[in-house]
C-alpha positions as CSV (number, residue, x, y, z in Angstrom):
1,X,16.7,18.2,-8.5
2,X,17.7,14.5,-8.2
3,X,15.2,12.0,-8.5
4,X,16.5,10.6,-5.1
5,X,16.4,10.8,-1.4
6,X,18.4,9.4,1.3
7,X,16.8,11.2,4.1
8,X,20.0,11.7,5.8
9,X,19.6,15.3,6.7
10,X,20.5,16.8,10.0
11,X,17.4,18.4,10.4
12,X,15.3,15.3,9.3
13,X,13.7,17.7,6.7
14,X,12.1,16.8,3.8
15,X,12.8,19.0,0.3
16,X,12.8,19.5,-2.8
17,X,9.1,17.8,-3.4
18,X,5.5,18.8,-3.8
19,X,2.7,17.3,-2.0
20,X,-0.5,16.8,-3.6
21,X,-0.4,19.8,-6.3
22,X,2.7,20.2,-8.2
23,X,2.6,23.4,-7.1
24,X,2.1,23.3,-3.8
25,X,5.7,22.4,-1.9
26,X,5.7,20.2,0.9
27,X,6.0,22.3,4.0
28,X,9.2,22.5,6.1
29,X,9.6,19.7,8.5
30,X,12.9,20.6,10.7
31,X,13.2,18.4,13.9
32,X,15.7,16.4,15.4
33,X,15.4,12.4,16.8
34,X,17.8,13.2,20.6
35,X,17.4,9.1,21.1
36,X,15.1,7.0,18.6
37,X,15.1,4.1,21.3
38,X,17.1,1.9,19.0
39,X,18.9,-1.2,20.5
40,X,21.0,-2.0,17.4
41,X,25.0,-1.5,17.0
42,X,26.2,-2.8,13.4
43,X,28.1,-0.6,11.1
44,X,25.7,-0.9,7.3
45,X,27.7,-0.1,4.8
46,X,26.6,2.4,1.7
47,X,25.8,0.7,-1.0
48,X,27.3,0.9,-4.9
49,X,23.7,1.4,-5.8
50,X,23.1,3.8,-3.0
51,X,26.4,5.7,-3.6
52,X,25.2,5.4,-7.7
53,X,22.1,7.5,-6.6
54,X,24.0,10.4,-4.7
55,X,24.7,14.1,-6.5
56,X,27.7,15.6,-6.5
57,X,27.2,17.3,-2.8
58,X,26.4,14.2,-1.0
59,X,30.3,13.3,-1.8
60,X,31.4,16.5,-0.1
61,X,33.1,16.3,2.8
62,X,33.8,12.4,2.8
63,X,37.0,11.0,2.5
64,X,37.7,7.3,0.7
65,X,38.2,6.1,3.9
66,X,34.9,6.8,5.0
67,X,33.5,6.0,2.1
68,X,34.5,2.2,1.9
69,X,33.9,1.8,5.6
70,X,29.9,3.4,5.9
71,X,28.3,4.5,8.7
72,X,26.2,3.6,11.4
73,X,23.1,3.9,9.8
74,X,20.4,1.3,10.2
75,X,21.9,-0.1,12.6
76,X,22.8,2.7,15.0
77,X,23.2,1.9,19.1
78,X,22.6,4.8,21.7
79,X,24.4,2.2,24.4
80,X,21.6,2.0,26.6
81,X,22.5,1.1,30.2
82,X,20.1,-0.9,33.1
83,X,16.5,-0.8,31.0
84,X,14.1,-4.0,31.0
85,X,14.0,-3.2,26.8
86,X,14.7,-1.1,24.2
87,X,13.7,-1.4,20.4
88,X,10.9,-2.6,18.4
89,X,7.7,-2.8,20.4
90,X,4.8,-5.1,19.8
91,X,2.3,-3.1,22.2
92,X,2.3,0.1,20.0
93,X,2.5,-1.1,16.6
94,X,6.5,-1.9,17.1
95,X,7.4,1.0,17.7
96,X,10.8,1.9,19.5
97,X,10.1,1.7,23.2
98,X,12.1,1.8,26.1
99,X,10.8,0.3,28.9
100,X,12.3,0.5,32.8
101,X,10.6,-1.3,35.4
102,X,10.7,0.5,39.0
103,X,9.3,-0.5,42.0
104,X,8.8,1.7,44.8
105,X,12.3,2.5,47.4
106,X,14.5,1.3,44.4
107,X,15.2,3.8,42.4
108,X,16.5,3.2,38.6
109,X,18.6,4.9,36.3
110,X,18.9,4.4,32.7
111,X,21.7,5.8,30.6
112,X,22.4,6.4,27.1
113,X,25.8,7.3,25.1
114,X,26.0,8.9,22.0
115,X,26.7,12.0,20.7
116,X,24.2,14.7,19.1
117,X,24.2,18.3,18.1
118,X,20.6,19.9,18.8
119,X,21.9,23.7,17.9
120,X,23.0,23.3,14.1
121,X,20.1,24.0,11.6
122,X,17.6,25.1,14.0
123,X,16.5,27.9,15.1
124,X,16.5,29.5,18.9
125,X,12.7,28.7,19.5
126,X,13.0,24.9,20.3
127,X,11.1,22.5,22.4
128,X,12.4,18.9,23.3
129,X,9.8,16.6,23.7
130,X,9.5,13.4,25.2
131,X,6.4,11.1,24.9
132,X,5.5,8.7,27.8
133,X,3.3,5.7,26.8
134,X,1.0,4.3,29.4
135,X,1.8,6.6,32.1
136,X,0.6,6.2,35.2
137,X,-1.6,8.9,36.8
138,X,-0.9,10.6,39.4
139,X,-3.8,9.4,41.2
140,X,-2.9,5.6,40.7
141,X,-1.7,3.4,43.3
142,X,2.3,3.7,42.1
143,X,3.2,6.4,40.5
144,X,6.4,8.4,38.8
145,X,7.3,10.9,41.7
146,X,7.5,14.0,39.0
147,X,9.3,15.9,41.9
148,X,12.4,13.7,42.5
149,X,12.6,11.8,38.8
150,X,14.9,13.3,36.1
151,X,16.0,13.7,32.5
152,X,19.9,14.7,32.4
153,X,21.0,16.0,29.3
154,X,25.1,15.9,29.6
155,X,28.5,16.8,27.4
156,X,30.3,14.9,30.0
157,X,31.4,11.1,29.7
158,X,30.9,10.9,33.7
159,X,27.7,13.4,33.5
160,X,29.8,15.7,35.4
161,X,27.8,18.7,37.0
162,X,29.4,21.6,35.5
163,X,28.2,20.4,32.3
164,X,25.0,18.2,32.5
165,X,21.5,20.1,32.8
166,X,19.1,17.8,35.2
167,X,15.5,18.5,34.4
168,X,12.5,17.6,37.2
169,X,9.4,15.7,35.3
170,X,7.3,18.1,37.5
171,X,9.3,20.8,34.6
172,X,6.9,19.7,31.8
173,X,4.9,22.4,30.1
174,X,2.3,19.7,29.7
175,X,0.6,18.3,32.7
176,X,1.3,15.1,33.2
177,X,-0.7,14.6,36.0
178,X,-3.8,12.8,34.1
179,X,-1.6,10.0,32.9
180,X,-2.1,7.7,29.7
181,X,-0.2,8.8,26.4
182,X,0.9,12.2,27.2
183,X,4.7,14.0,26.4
184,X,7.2,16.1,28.6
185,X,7.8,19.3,27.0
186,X,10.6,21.7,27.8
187,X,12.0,24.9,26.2
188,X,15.9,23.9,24.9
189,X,16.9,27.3,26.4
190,X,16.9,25.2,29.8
191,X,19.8,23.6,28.6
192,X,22.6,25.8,30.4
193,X,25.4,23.4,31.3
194,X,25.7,21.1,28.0
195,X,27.1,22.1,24.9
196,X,24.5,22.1,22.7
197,X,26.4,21.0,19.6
198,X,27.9,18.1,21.5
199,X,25.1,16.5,23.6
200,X,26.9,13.1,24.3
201,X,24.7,11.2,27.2
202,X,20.6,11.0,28.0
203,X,20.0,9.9,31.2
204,X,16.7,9.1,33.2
205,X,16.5,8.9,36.9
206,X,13.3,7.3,37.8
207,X,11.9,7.0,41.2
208,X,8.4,5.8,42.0
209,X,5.8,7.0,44.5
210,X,2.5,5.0,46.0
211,X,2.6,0.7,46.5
212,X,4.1,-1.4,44.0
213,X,6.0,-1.7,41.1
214,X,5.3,0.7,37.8
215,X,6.9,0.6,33.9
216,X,8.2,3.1,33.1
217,X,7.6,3.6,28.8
218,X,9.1,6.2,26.8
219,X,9.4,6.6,22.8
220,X,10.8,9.3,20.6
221,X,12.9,11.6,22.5
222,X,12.7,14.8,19.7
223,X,13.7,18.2,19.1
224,X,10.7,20.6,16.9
225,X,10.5,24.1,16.6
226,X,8.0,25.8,18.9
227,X,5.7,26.5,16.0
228,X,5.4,25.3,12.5
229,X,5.7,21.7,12.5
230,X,3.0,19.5,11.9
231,X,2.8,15.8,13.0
232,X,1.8,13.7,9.7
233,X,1.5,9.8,9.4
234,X,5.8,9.6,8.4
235,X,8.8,11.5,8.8
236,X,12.6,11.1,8.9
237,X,13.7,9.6,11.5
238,X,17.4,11.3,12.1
239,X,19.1,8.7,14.1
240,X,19.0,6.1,11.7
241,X,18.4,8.4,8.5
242,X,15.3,6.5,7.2
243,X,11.6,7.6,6.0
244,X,9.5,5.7,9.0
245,X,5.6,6.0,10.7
246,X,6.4,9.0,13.1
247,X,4.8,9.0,16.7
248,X,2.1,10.7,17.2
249,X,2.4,14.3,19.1
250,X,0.2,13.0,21.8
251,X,2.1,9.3,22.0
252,X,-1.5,7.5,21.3
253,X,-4.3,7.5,18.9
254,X,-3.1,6.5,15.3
255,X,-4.0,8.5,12.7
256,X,-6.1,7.7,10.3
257,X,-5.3,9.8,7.4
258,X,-2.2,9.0,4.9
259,X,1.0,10.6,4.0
260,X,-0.5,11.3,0.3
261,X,1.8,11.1,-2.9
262,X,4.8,13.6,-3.0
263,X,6.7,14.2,-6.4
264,X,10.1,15.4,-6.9
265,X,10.1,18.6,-8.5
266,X,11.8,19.7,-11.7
267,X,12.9,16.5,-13.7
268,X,10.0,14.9,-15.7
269,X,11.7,11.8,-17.2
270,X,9.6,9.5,-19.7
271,X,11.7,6.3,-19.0
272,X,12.9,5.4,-15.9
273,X,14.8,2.6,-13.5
274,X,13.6,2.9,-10.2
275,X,15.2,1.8,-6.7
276,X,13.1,1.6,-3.2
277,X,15.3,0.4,-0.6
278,X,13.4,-0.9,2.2
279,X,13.1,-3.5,5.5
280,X,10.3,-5.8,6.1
281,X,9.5,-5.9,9.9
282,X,7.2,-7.6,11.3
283,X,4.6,-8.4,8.9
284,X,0.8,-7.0,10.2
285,X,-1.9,-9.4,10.4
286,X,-5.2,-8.0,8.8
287,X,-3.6,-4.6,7.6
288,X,-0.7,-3.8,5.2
289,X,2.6,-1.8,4.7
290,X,2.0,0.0,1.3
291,X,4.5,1.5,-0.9
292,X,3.9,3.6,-4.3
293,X,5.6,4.6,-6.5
294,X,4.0,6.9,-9.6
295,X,5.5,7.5,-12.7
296,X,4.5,10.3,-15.9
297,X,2.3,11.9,-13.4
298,X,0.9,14.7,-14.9
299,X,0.5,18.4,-12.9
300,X,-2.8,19.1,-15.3
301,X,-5.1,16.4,-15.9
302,X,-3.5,14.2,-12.7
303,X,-2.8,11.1,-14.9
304,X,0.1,9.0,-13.5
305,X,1.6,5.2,-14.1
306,X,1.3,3.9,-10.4
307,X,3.0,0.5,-8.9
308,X,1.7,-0.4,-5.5
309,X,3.7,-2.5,-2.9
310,X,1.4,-3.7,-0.1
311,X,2.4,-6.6,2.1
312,X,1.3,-8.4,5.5
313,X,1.3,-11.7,7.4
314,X,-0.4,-13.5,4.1
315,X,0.9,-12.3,1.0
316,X,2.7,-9.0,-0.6
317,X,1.4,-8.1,-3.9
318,X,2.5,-6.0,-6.9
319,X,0.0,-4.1,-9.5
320,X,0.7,-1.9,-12.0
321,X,-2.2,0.8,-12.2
322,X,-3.2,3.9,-14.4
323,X,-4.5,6.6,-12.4
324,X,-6.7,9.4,-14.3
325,X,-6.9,11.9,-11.9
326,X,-9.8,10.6,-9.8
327,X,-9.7,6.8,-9.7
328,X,-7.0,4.1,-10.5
329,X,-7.7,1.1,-13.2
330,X,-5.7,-2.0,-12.3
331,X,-3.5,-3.3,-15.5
332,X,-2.2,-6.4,-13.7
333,X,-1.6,-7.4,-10.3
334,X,0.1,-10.8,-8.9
335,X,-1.7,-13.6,-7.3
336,X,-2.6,-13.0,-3.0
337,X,-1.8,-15.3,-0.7
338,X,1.8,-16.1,-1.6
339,X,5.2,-14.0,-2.0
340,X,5.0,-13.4,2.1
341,X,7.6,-11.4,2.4
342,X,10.4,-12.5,5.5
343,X,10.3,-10.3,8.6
344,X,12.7,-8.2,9.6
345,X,14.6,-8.5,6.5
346,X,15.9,-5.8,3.7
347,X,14.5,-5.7,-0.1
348,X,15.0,-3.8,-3.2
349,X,11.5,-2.5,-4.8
350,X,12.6,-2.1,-8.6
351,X,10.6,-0.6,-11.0
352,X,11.5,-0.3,-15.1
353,X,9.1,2.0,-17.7
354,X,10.2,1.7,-21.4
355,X,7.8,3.0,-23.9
356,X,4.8,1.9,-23.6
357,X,6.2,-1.7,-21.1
358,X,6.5,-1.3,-17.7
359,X,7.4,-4.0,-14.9
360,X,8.1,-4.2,-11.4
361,X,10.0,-6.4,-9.4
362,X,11.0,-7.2,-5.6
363,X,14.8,-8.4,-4.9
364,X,16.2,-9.3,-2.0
365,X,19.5,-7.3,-0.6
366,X,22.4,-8.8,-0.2
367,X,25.9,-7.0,0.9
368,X,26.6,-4.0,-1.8
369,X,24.0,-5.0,-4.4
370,X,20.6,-6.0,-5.3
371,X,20.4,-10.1,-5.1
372,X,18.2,-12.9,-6.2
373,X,14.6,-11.9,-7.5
374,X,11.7,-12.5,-5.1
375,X,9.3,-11.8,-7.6
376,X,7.2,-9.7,-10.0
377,X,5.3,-8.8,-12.5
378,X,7.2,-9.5,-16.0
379,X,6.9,-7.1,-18.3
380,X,3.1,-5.9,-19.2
381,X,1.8,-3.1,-21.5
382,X,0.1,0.3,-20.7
383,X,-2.2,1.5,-23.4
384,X,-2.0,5.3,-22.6
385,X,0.2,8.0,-24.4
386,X,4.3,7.7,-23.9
387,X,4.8,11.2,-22.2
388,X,7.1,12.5,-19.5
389,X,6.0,13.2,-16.3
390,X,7.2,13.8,-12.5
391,X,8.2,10.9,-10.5
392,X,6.6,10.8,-7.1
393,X,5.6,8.0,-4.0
394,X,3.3,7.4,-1.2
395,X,4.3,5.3,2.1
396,X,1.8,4.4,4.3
397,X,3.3,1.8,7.0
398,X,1.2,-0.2,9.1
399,X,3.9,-1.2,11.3
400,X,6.4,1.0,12.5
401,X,9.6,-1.3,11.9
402,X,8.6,-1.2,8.5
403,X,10.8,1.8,6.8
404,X,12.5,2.9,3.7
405,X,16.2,3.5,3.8
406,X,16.4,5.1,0.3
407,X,15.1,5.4,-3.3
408,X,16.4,7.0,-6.7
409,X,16.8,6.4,-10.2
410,X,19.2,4.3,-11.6
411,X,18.4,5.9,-15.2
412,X,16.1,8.4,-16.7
413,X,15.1,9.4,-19.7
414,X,14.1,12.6,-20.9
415,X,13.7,12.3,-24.9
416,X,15.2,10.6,-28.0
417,X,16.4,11.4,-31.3
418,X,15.9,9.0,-34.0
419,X,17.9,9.8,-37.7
420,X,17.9,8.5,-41.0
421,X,20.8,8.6,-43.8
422,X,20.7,11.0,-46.3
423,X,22.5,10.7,-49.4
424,X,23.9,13.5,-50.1
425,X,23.8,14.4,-54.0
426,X,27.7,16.3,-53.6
427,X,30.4,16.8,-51.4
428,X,29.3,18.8,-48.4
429,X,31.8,20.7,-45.9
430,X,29.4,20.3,-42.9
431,X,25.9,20.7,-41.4
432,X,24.4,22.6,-38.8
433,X,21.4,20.7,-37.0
């Protein structure tokens, strides 16, 4: 197992970890972002130190063409067409919104390109679910008219009949009839027209019912296995391949319990170099974004070298803890109310363990590789036994828009062999060690 992860799998799973036990994996968690609401549409390139991190699978299947040139990564556009906004979202924590305002007798319709493939990796018991922010009830003054409103799912460029599935909002599984944060559920087996391996075009056809004008809000558009799949504080999102705060299942309440540490399984290095690659969003006010990272974490007693990222509106900080299995001890932290880091902005979290020294450091990221030095800790001493352990993390974002893109070891160690002369008294042919 690599000690990496660039959470660019299809089906936005996560592997090859344990979560809280060693031996206790971390469950199965197949789904599928169909539109992430992103607004963006610059090609990212990989990264030498990104690339650096990869196995020899990740290579497979990409030419050097493809290579030099990247991909469409953090910075991928679904072409939306005719909404009022889409992207980051102060409201709900910034969260990727689309909004569409529609006022009754003018109908709106919002339309999305790009192309997806909802058939590969999962299974035939699949639901697609949309959840609506702020919906109006059906008893308000204006309304969504369910019975004349659509979601068009299409493999045609010109959404062509013969090949695009239009779905009713009066369809849903759930009742939306209530209003507030609720979600659209359908089976995928609706889908009869569209090629299911080459979705290329979301479309909404919104008409309102009642007096007035109403907004329409809609966030992650996803595809999860009818049972199974368990909505937890972060996931992957696929579009843009990154470890982000997920939406909650019901599209409202936050909730209040944390991701918890995961560990790689397998490899149990004693030194390490450590990469997080990650963007600052907007920075919260009165809350923080938290990474960790733990290192030497032991499956029997629970001890473990932690370094804690937290940041917000006033300061991000860096400390360097021991953690005995119950509660941490704080070896040395740097000073609060300074190092704010800038919003909506990329950094490198870089973390070194050598013997018994360990430091951490924040970098900002510039083109291909890490650039100037932010700040950190210097190097600072930890008093407990040199051993090797699993390498493992914890995210906990406040803010949506704040996300990891990827992390891995630059270098591991796993042991040492040390030598002395010996003078032999004769000639000697050879020796066996």
């Amino acid at each position: 197992m690599a000690l990496s992860d660039t959470f660019d799998r299809h089906d936005g799973s996560l592997e090859g970890y344990s979560i809280g036990s060693i031996n206790t994996l971390l469950q199965s968690r197949k789904h599928y972002d169909i539109r992430a609401f992103t607004s963006g549409g610059t090609i990212v390139p990989w990264t030498i130190l990104q690339m650096e991190l990869w196995n020899y699978q990740h290579f497979a299947g990409y030419t050097m063409l493809q290579l030099e040139a990247g991909e469409a990564a953090t910075g991928t556009s679904e072409n939306w067409t005719n909404a009022t906004s889409v992207g980051p979202d102060s409201t709900y924590r910034y969260s990727n919104t689309i909004r569409r305002s529609v006022a009754v007798g003018t109908p709106q319709i919002v339309t999305s390109t790009y192309t997806d493939d909802i058939l590969t990796d999962f299974s035939s018991a699949q639901y697609i679910e949309l959840v609506l922010r702020d919906f109006p009830a059906q008893a308000a003054a204006v309304r969504l008219d369910l019975a004349n409103s659509f979601i068009d799912f299409t493999s045609s460029p010109t959404f062509a009949a013969g090949q695009t599935d239009s779905i009713r909002f009066n369809q849903s599984s759930l009742s939306l009839t209530g209003g507030g944060n609720v979600r659209f559920r359908i089976d995928r087996s609706l889908l009869v027209n569209s090629t299911l391996t080459n979705i290329t075009g979301i479309r909404f056809r919104l008409t309102a019912s009642g007096t007035g004008t109403m907004t329409f809000i809609a966030s992650a558009l996803r595809l999860i296995p009818q049972s199974g799949y368990t909505f937890e504080e972060v996931d992957v999102e696929t579009k843009r391949k990154i470890l982000a705060r997920s939406v909650p299942a019901a599209g409202g309440t936050e909730p209040s319990t944390t991701f918890g540490w995961v560990y790689f399984n397998e490899a149990r290095p004693i030194d390490n170099v450590f990469y997080v690659k990650f963007h600052n969003g907007v920075n919260p006010v009165g809350n923080d974004n938290i990474i960790g990272l733990a290192f030497r974490h032991s499956d029997t007693d629970g001890d473990a070298h932690r370094v804690i990222l937290s940041s917000r509106s006033t300061q991000s900080r860096l400390s360097i803890q021991f953690w005995d299995g119950t509660s941490a001890t704080t070896l040395f932290a740097t000073p609060i109310n300074t190092n704010i880091l800038t919003a909506n902005k990329d950094y490198y979290l870089r973390v070194e363990l050598d013997g018994d020294q360990i430091k951490a450091e924040v970098y900002n990221a510039t083109g291909a590789m890490a650039g100037s030095l932010v700040y950190g800790t210097g190097w600072q001493t930890m008093a407990q036994d040199i051993r090797n352990g699993y390498v493992g993390y914890s995210f906990e974002p406040y803010h949506y828009d704040f996300y990891i893109d990827y992390m891995g070891s630059a270098y591991s160690e796993y042991g040492s062999f040390e030598s002395t002369i010996f003078e032999s008294q004769g000639f000697v042919v050879g020796a066996t060690l």
